[in-house]
KOLNU-930091 format. One line per 10 residues: number of its first residue (from 1); their letters; for each residue z, x, y of N, C-alpha, C, O, CB. Coordinates in steps of 0.001 Angstrom, whole numbers, always signed. Each point is the difference from the previous one (the first is absolute). Glycine has a CB too. Example, Ala and Ser with C-alpha at 12.3 -4.5 7.8 and 13.67 -1.06 7.14 Angstrom:
2
1) AS) +7800/+13190/-5690/+0/-890/+1190/+0/+900/+1200/+665/+1036/-19/+581/-2928/-1154 ~ -1966/+1542/+2223/+60/+820/+1190/+730/-770/+1090/+169/+509/+1108/-2314/+675/-1736;
This chain:
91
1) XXXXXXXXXX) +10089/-1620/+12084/-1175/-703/-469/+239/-431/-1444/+701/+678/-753/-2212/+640/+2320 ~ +838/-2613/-1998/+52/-469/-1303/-487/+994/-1155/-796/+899/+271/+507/-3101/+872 ~ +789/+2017/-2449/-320/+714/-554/-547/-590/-1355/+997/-414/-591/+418/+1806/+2025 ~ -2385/-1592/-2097/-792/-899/-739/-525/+1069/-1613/-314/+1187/-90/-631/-2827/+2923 ~ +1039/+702/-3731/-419/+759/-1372/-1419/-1147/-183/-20/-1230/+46/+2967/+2337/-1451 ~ -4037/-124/+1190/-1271/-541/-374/-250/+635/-1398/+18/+1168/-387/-934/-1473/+2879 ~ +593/-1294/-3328/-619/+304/-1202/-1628/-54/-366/-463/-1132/-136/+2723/+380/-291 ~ -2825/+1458/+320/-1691/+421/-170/-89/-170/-1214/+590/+801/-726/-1100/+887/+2310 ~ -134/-2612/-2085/-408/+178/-1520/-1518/+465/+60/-921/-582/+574/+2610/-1391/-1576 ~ -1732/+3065/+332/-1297/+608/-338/-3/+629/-1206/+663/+1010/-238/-1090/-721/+2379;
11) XXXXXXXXXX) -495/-998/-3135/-282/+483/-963/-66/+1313/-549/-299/+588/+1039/-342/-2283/-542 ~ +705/+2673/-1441/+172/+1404/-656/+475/+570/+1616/-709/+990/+185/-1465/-727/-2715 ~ +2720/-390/+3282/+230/+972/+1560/+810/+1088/-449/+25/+943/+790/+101/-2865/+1102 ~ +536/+2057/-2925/+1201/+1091/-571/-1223/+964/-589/+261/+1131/-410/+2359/-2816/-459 ~ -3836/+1207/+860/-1219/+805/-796/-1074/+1162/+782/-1000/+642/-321/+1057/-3028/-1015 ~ +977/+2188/+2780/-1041/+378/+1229/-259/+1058/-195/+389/+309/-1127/+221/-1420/+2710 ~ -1282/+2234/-875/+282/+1172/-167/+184/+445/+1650/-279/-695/+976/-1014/+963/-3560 ~ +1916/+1277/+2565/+829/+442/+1101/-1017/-679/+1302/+430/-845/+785/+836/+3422/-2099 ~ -2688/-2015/+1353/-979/-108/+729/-268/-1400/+653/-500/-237/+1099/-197/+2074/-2471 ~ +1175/-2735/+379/-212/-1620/+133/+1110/-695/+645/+61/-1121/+505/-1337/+1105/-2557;
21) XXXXXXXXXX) +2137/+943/+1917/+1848/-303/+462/-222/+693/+1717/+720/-446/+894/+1161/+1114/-3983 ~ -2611/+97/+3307/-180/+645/+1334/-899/-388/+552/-128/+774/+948/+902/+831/-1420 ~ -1474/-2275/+515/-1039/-855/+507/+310/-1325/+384/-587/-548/+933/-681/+1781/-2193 ~ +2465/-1972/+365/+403/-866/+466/+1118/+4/+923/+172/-834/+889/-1199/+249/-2611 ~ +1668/+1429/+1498/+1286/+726/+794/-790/-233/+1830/+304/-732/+942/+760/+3240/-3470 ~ -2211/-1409/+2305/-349/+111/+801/-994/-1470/+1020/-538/+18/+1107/+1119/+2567/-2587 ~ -445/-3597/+512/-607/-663/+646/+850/-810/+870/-302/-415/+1118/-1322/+657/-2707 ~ +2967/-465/+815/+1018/-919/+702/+563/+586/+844/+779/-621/+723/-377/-535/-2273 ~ -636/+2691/+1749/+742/+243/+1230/-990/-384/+1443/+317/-364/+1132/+1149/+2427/-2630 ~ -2881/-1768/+798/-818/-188/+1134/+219/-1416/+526/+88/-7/+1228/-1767/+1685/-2093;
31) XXXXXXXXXX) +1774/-2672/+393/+375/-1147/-6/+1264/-248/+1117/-86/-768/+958/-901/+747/-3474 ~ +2218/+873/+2163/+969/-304/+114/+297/+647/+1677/+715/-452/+893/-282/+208/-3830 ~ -1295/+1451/+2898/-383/+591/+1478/-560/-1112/+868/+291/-326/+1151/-903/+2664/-2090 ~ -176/-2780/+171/-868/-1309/+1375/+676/-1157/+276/-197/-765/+945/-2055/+1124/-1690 ~ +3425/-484/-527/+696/-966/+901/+913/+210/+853/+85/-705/+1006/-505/-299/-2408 ~ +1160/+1887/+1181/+1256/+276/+1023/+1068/+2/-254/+270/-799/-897/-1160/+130/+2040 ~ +1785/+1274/-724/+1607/+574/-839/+546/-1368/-557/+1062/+63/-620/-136/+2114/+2465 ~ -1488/-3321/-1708/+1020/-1193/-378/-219/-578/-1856/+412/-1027/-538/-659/+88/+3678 ~ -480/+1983/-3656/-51/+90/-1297/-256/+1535/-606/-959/+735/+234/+196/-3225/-4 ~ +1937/+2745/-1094/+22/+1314/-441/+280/+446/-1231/+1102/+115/-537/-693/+0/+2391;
41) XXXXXXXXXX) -1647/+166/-2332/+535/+527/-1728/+991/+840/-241/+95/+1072/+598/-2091/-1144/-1166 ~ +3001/-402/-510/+1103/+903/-488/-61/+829/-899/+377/+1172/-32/+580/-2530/+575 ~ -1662/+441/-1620/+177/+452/-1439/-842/-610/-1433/+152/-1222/+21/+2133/+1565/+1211 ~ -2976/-1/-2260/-50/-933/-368/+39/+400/-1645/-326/+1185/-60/-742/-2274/+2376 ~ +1273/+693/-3348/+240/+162/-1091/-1227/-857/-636/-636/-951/+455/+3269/+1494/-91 ~ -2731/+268/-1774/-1502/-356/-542/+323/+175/-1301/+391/+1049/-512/-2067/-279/+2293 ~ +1402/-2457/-2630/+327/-231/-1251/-1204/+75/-680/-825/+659/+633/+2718/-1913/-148 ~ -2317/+802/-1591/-1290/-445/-1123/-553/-973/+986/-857/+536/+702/+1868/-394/-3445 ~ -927/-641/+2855/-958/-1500/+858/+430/-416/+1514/-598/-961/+485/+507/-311/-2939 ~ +1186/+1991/+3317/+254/-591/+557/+596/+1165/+1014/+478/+927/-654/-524/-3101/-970;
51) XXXXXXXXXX) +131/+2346/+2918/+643/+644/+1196/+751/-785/+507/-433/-1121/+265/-1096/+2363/+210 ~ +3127/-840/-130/+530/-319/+961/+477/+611/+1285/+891/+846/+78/-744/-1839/-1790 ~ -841/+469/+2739/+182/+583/+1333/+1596/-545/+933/+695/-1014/+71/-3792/+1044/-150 ~ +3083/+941/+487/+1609/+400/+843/-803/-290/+1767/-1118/+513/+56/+2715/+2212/-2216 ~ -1324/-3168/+2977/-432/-43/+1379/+911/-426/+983/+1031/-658/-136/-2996/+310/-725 ~ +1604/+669/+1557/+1046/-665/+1497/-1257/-698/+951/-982/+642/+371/+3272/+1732/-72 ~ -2057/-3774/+3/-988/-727/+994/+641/-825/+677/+661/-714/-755/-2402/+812/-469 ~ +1902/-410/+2502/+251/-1234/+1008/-329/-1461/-1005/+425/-1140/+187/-1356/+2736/+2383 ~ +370/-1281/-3254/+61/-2053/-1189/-1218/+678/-915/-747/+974/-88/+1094/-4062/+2256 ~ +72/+1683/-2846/-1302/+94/-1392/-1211/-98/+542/-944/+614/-498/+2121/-1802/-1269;
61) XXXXXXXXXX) -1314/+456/+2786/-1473/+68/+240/-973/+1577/+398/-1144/+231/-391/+2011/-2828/+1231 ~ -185/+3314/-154/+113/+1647/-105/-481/+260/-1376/-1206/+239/-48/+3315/+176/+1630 ~ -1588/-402/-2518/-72/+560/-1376/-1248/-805/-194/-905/+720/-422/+3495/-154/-502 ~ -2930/-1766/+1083/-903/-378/-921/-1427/-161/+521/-1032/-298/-601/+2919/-709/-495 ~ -1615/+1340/+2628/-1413/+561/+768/-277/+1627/-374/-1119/+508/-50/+1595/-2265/+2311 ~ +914/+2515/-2533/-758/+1200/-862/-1025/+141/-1117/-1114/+501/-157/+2973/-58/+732 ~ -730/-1293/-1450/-974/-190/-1174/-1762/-694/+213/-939/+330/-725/+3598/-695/-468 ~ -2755/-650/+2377/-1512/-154/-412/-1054/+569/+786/-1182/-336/-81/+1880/-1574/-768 ~ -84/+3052/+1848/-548/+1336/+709/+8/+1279/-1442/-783/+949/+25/+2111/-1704/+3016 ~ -647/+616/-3828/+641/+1079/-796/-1298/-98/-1304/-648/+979/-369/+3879/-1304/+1147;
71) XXXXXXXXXX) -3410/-1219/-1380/-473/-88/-926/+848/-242/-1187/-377/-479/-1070/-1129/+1588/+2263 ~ +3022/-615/-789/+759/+353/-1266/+622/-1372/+418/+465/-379/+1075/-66/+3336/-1702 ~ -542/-3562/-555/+1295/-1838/-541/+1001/+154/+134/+532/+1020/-436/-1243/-1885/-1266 ~ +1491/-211/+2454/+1300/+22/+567/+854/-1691/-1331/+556/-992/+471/-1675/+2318/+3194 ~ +937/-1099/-5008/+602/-792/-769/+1113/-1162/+630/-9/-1206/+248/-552/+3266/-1763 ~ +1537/-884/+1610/+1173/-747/+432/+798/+1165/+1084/+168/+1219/+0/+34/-2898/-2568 ~ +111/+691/+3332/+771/+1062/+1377/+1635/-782/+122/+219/-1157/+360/-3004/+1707/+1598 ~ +3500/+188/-2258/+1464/-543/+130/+541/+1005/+1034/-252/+1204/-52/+653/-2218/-2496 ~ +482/+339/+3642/+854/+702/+1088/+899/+271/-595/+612/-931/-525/-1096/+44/+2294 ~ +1037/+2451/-1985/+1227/+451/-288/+1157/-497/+579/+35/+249/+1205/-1189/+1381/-1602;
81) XXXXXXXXXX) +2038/-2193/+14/+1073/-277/+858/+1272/+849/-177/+772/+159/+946/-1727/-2369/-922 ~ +1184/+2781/-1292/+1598/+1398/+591/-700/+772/-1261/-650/-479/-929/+3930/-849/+1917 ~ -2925/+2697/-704/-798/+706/-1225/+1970/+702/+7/+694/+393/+937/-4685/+329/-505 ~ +4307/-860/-2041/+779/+512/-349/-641/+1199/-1030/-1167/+252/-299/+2659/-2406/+953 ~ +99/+2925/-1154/-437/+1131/-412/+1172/+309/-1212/+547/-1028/-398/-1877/+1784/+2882 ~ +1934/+910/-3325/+1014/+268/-242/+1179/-109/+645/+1013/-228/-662/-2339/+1094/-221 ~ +1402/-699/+2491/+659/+77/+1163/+487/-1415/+125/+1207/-127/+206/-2546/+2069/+827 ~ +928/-2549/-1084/+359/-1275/+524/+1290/-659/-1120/+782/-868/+388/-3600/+531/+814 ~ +2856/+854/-2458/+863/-312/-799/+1420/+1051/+292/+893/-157/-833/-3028/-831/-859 ~ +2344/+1783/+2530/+850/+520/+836/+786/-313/+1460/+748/+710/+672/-2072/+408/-2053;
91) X) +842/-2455/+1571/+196/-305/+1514/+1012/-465/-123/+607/-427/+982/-2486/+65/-59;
């Protein structure tokens, strides 16, 4: 399955607190349950203004029907195409 980096811009979001971070956690999974294994949160990293989400979905349109079930802004959605690493400078 594809594997896609979503950028969320949301204002102070690095300001959340734990409670506010688990509530939303918890909302996208509920989300992510009703749609069906063909979109699946990975990961997501959380700057001053901005989250970036890690996912696996059958296409963008997947990702960006999460986001307006989710509530949470889908900025910009780019398809990963080779994820290199340290390793890869060894091949």
């Amino acid at each position: 399955m594809p594997k896609f980096v979503i950028e969320r811009e949301m204002p102070a979001v690095g300001n959340l607190s734990e409670s506010e971070f688990q509530e939303a956690a918890q909302k996208s999974c509920d989300v992510l349950r009703a749609m069906g294994p063909e979109v699946q949160w990975i990961q997501s990293y959380v700057t001053g203004d901005k989250i970036y989400c890690v996912y696996h979905a059958a296409d963008e349109e997947m990702i960006r029907e999460h986001a307006v079930r989710s509530g949470f802004p889908a900025n910009k959605i780019s398809k990963v195409e080779r994820v290199i690493d340290p390793a890869t400078a060894e091949a």
